[in-house]
C-alpha positions in Angstrom: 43.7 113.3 -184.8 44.3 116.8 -183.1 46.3 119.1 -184.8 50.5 118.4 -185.2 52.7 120.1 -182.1 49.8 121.0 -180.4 49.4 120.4 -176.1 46.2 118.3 -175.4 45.1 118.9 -171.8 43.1 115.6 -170.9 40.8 115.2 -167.5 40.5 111.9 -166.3 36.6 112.9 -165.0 35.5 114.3 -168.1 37.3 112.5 -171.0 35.4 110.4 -173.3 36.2 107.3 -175.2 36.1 109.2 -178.6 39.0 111.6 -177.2 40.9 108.9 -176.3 40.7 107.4 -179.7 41.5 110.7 -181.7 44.7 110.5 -180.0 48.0 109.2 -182.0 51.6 108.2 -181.9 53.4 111.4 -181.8 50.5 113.8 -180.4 51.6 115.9 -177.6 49.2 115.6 -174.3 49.2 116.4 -171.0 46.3 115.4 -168.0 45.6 117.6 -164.4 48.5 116.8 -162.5 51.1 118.2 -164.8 52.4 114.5 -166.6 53.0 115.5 -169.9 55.0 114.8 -173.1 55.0 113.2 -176.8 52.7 109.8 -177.3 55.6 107.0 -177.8 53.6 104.1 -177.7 49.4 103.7 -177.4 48.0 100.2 -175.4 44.1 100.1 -175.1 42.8 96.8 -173.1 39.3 95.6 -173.1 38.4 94.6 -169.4 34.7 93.5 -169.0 32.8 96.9 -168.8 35.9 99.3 -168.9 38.6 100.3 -171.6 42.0 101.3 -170.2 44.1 104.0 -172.4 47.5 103.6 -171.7 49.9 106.4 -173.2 53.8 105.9 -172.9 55.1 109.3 -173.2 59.0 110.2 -174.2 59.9 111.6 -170.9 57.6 111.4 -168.1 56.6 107.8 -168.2 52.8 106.5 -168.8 49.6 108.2 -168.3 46.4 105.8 -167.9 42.9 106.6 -168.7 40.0 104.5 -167.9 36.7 104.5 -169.4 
């Protein structure tokens, strides 16, 4: 888990599946295009080769990583 009240920056083409996990309800991130905003709700689904991250944030809607 990062550290409380503190803005993660994530890029898509250089985040790994360990940053992804670190990442809890109520962790503030952002990614390159300027979404950012608390973590409201965490969905991670399983597809053949690939994990998608999706992060429901407070304000600006859902950020999606896949890995």
């Amino acid at each position: 888990m990062y550290m409380k009240g503190q803005l993660v920056t994530l890029k898509r083409s250089s985040v790994n599946i360990l940053q992804l996990n670190k990442i809890k309800v109520g962790d503030f991130i952002s990614d390159e295009f300027g979404k950012s905003g608390m973590v409201m709700d965490i969905e991670v689904v399983n597809y053949y080769r690939e994990t998608q991250f999706y992060f429901s944030l407070d304000k600006a809607g859902t950020i999606l990583f896949i890995v």
